[in-house]
C-alpha positions as CSV (number, residue, x, y, z in Angstrom):
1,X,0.0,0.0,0.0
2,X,2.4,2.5,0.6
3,X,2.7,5.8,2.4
4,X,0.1,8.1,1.1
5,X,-1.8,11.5,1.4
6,X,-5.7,11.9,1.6
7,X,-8.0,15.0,2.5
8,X,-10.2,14.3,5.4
9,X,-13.1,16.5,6.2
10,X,-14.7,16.7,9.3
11,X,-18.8,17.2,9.0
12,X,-20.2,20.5,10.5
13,X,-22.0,18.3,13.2
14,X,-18.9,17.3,14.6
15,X,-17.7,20.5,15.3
16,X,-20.6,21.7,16.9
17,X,-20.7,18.7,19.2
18,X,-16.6,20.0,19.8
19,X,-15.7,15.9,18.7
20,X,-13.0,17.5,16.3
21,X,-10.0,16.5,18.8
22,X,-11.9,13.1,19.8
23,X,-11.5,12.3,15.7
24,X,-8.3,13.6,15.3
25,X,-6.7,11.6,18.1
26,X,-8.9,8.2,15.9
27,X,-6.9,9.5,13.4
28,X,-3.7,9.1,15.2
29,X,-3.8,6.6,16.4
30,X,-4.4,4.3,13.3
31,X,-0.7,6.2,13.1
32,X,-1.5,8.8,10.6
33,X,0.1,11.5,11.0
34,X,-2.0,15.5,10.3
35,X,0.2,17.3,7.8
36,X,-2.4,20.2,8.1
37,X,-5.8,21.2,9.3
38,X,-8.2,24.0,9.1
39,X,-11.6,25.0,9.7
40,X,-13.4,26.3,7.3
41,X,-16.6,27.1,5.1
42,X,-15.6,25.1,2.4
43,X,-16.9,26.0,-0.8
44,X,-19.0,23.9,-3.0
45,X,-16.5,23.5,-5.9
46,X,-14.1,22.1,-3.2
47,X,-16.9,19.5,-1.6
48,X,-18.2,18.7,-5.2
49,X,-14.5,17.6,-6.2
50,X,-13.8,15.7,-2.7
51,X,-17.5,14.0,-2.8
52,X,-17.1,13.0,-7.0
53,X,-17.2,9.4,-6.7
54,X,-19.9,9.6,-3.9
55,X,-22.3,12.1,-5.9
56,X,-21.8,9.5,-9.0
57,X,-22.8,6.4,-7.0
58,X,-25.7,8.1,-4.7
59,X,-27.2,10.5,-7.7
60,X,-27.6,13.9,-8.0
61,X,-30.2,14.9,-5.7
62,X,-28.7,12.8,-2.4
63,X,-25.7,14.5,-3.6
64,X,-27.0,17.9,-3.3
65,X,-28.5,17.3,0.1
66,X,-24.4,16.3,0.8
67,X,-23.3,19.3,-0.8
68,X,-25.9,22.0,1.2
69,X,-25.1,19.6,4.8
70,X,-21.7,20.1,4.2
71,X,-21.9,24.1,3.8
72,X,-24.2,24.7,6.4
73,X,-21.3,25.3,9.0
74,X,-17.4,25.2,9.3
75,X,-15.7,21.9,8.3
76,X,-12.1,21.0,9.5
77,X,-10.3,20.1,6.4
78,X,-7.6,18.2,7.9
79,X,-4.6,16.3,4.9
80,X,-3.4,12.8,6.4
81,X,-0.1,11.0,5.5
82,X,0.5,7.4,6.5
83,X,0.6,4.0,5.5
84,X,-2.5,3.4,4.0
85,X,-4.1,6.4,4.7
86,X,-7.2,6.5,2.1
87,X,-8.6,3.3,4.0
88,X,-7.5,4.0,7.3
89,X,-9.2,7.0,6.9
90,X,-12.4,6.0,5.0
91,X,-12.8,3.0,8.0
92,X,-12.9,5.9,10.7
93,X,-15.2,7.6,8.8
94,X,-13.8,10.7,8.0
């Protein structure tokens, strides 16, 4: 698998609930290591090209309802490096 690089993005709920630091030391401890983080209102071009594959396999309209979840607050945008990263990653759900 090899030592890779993924964006992560952490959902407007969990900030609001303050379970940023509780996912980032998940995230940790799969040993991945956070290159970089920030919180953000992330724009719809960027969610549209970090959601591509989902909004292809759910359709258009449960990818909309992603797309307008995912800009209804600040996000953490948070780039992961580690062996196997991608599925460590997808596995916690991030």
């Amino acid at each position: 698998m090899g030592n890779e690089r993924t964006l992560a993005i952490l959902k407007p709920e969990t900030l609001e609930k303050g379970l940023e630091f509780e996912i980032l030391d998940k995230i940790r401890g799969r040993g991945l290591q956070v290159v970089d983080l920030r919180r953000m209102v992330a724009s719809e071009s960027l969610l549209r090209r970090h959601y591509e594959e989902v909004i292809e396999r759910v359709g258009p309209v449960i990818g909309d309802q992603i797309i307008n979840y995912m800009t209804s607050g600040p996000v953490m945008v948070v780039v992961l490096e580690g062996e196997g990263a991608v599925k460590s990653g997808r596995e916690i759900g991030v």
